[in-house]
C-alpha positions in Angstrom: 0.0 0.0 0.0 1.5 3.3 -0.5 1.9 6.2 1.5 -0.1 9.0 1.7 2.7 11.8 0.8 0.4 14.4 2.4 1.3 16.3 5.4 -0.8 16.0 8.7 -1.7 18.6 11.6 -2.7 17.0 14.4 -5.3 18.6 16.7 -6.1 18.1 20.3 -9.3 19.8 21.0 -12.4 19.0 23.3 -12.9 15.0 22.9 -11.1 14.3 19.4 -8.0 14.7 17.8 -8.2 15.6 14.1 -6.0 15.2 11.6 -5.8 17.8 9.1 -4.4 18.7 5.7 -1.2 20.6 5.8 -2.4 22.8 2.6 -5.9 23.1 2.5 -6.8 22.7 6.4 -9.5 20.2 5.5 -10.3 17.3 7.9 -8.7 14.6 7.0 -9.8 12.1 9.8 -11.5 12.4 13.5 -11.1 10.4 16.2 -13.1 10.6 19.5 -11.4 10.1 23.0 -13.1 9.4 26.7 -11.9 12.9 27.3 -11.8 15.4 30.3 -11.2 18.5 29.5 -7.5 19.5 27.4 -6.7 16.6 24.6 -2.6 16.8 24.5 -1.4 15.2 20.9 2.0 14.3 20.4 3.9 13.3 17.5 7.2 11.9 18.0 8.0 11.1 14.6 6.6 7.7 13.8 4.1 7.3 16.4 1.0 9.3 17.4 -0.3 9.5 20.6 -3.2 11.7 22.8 -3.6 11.7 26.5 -6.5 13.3 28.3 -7.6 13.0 32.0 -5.1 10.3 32.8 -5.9 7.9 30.0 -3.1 8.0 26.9 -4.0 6.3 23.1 -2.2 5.5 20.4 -3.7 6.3 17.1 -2.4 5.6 13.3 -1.4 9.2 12.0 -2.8 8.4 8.4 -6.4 6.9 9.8 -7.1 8.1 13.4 -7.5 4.2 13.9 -7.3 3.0 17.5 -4.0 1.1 17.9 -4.0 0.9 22.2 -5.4 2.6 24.9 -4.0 2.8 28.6 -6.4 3.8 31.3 -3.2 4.3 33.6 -5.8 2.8 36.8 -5.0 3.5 40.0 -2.7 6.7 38.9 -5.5 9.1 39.2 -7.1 11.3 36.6 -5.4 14.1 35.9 -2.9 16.0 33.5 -0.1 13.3 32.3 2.7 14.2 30.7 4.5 12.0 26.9 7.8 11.1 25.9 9.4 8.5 24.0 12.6 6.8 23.3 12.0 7.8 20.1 13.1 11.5 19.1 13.2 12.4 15.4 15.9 14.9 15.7 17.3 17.3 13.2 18.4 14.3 10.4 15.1 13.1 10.4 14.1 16.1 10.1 16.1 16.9 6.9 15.0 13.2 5.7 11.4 14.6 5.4 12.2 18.0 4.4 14.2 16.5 1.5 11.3 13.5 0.2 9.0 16.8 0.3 10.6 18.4 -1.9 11.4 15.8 -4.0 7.5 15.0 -4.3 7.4 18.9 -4.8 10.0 18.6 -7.5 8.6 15.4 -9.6 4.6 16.5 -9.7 5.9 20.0 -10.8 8.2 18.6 -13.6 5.4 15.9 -14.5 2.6 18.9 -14.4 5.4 21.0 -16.9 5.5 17.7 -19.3 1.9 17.3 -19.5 1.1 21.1 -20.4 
């Protein structure tokens, strides 16, 4: 399958996250959370995850699918805070930078061909 080249904003607001499109801001896919109160999203470069009122998810970036869900019981319900062995840093940065371009590049050089 391949993947969706588009770039995602994810939004943490009320008892979703939403995923929308980088250039046109439309909704791209909402999922809903048990939430209480602030949704906190964060991306950590492969992985997505939200946490609200004690309780963290997993979601898949490109569908808002569930993946896991942690009610964290007996550690109480309130704000929680997400990290992960896994940083993206400043090369994977570039990494993405670079194949966005390169998309960029190719669909303007195909577009140029065709007219």
């Amino acid at each position: 399958m391949p993947r969706d080249p588009r770039i995602l904003v994810f939004v943490g607001i009320k008892n979703a996250v939403v995923a929308l499109d980088e250039k046109t801001g439309f909704e791209v896919w909402r999922t809903e959370v048990r939430a209480a109160g602030f949704v906190y999203v964060v991306w950590d470069g492969a992985a997505l995850y939200a946490a609200s009122g004690g309780e963290v998810w997993r979601l898949n970036p490109q569908t808002g699918e569930l993946i896991w869900h942690n009610e964290l019981k007996g550690l109480g319900r309130g704000l929680l805070s997400i990290a992960s062995t896994r940083a993206p840093g400043p090369q994977a940065n570039l990494q993405a930078v670079a194949a966005y371009q390169a998309a960029e590049a190719a669909a303007a050089a195909s577009a140029a061909a065709a007219g």
